[in-house]
C-alpha positions, -999 to 999 in steps of 0.1 A, spaced: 0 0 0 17 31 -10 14 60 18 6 96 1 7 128 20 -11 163 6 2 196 5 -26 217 5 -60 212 16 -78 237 -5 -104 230 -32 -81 206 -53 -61 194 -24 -100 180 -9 -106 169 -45 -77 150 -53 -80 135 -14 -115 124 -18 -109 107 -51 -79 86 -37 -104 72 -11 -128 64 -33 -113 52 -67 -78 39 -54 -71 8 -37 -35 5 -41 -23 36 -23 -40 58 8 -37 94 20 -24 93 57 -11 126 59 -26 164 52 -7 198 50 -17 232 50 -12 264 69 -45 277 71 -61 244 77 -96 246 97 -115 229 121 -141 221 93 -109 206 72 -98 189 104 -126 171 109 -131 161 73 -93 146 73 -104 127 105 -137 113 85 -118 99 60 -89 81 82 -61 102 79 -40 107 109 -16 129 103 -28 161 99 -2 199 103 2 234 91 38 224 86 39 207 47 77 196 61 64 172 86 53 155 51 84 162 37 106 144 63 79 118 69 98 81 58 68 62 57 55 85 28 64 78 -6 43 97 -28 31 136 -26 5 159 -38 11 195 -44 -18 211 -44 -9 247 -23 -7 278 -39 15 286 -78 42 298 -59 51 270 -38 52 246 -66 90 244 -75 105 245 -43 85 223 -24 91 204 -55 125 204 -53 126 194 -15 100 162 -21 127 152 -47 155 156 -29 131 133 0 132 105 -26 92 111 -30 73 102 -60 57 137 -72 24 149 -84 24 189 -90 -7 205 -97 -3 233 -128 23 252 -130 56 240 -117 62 273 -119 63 308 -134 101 310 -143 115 289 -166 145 287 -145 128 271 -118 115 245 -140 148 234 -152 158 231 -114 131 203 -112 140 191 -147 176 189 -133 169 173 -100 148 145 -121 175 141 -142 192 131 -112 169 104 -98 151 86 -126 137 63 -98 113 88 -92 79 97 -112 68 133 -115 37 143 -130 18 179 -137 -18 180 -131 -31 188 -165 -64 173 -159 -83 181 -193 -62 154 -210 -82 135 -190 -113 140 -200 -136 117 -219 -141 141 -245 -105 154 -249 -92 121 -254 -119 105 -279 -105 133 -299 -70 127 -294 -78 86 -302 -93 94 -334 -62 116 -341 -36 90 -332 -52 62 -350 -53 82 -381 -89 86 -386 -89 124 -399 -55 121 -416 -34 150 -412 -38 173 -387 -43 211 -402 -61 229 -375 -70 230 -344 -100 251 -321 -103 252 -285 -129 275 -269 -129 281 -233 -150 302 -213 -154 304 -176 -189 311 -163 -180 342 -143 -146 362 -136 -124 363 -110 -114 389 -82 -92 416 -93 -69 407 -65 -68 372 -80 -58 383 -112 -30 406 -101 -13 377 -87 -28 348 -109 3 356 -136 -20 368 -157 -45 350 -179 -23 332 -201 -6 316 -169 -36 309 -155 -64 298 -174 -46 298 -212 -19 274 -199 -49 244 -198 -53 252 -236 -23 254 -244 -15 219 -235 -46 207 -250 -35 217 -283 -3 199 -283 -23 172 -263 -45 169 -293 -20 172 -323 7 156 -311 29 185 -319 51 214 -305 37 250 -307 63 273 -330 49 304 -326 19 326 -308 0 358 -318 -25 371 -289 -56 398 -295 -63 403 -256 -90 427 -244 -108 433 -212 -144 431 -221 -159 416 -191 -143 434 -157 -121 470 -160 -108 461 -130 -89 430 -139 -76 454 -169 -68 475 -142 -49 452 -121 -31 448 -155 -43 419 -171 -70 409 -197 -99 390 -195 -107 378 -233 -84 363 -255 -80 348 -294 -47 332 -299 -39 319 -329 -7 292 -338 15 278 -358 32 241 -352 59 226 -361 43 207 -388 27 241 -400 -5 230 -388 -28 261 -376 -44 265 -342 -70 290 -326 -78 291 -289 -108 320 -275 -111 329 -241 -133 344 -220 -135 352 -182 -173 354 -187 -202 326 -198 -234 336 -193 -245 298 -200 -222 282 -179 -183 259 -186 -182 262 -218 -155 238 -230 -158 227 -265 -128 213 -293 -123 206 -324 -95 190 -345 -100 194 -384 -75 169 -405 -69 160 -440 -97 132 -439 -122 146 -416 -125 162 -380 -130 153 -343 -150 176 -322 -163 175 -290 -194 189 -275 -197 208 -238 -211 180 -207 -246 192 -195 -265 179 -169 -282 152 -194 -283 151 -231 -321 158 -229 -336 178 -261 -372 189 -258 -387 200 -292 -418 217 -294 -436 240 -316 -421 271 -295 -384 258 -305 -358 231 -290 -348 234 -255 -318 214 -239 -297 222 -203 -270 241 -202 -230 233 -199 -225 220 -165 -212 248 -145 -174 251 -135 -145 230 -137 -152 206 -108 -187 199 -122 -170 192 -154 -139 181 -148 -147 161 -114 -138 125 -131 -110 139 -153 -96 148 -114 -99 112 -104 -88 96 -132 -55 118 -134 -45 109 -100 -56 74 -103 -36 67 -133 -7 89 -117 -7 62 -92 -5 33 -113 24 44 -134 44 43 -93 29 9 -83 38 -4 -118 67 17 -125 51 28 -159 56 59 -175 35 87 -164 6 102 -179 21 136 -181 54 147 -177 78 177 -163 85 183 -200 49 190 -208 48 212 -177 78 228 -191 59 236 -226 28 246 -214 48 275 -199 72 288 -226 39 287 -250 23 313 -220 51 333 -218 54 339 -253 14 346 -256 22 376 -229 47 389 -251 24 386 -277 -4 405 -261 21 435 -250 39 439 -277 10 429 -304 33 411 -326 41 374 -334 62 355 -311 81 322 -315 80 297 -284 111 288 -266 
């Protein structure tokens, strides 16, 4: 039975803790970190068996009998505590991102290098999805032929604080960095180059706190394939998370989740439900089945799902999109 701690009990930290107890039967969460932990959060730990619960992640850290951990605290925290759980000889799953600086990343990178014993994965969960990856099968088995473009829209249904977005690292960092990896996730191929039309359309404020809250991007890859992403911080109808992969032979495209696929049709016009509402309505299984499969690549020492290298990518595509959006011109990745 492999013994996991969590850093962070926030929303993911809970989410990625509840789906170990209820989907994994190989591994079990006996330890939970945070600073800010509750009574509420306490007592939710207790429910579900775990004993060991601090404010101090580095009890988790030093702790021999764990072998895998979960970071899931705040962006910022990412790398080092990264870093240290590596150097611990612990199996590591990072939420996104490792981090903001590129130089950072390559200290993981490095510190991997070191111990190829260990498996690291990033928590892209989309690639996850049930929709995502029917696309991504009926790329890889050749279905549409050659890939030529690619379209991601995603939308969230209402925007964040100002506050948040002035430490976020901006939209591209934040929100842009899922699509990102879904376009090389689909294609099977790098990114070459970015151009961003950003606007704040939805909140002044965010503008304010100097960052944007709609987006287009459009890409090149390596292959010369085209790609289009469109963002908004706003959806009046709820998630809306849809894809699309258009080939030499044909095209894959996936539809947002609602509620039920119920259509009523009447003489006053068609009525169905709405996209489910935010990324743990949508995503919640996508969460379980990262982790899960996380977990199997340790037990079976397998490779893992997603890597520090795709981590890596996600982030040199975001920080090229900011250029783009500041300086309004094309900018090549890397």
């Amino acid at each position: 039975m492999l013994n996991i701690g969590i850093i962070g009990a926030g929303r993911i930290g809970k989410v990625h803790t509840q789906s170990i107890a209820n989907y994994v039967r190989t591994a079990k969460v006996t330890a939970i970190a945070d600073p800010f932990i509750t009574d509420e959060t306490i007592e939710w730990a207790k429910g579900l068996g775990i004993a060991k619960i601090t404010k101090n992640y580095l009890d988790i850290i030093n702790d021999p009998e764990i072998e895998l951990v979960l970071i899931c605290s705040s962006s910022d925290t990412h790398s080092q505590i990264s870093l240290e759980a590596i150097a611990a000889d612990k199996h590591v799953f990072c939420e996104k991102p490792i981090d903001l600086d590129v130089g950072r990343i390559q200290a993981v990178l490095d510190a991997l290098a070191a111990k190829p014993e260990l498996k690291y994965t990033v928590g892209f969960n989309r690639r996850f999805d049930h929709n995502f990856r029917a696309i991504r099968n009926a790329v890889e088995s050749g279905a549409i032929g050659k890939v030529e473009l690619v379209k991601v829209t995603s939308r969230d249904p209402a925007p964040p604080s100002a506050e948040y977005a002035a430490r976020s690292g901006g939209i591209f960092m934040d929100m842009t960095i899922h699509d990102f990896d879904m376009v090389r996730y689909l294609s099977g191929e790098e990114v070459e180059s970015v151009y961003v039309q950003p606007a704040v359309l939805v909140d002044p404020a965010i503008g304010e706190a100097g960052d944007f809250d709609s987006a287009v991007i459009t890409m090149k890859l390596k292959s010369g394939a085209l790609a289009v992403i469109d963002n908004s911080r706003r959806c009046a109808y709820g998630y809306d998370q849809r894809a699309e992969v258009f080939g030499s032979l044909g095209a894959a495209a996936s539809r947002n989740d609602a509620a039920s696929t119920v259509e009523i049709a009447t003489d006053g016009g068609v009525l169905a439900e709405k996209p489910l509402y935010f990324f743990l309505e949508r995503y919640m299984q996508a969460f379980a089945t990262e982790v899960t499969e996380f977990i199997e690549s340790v037990v079976n020492d397998t490779p893992v799902p997603v890597d520090a290298e795709a981590g890596l990518a996600a982030v040199l595509i975001a920080i090229a999109a900011t250029e783009s959006a500041k300086t309004g011109v094309v900018v090549k990745v890397g």
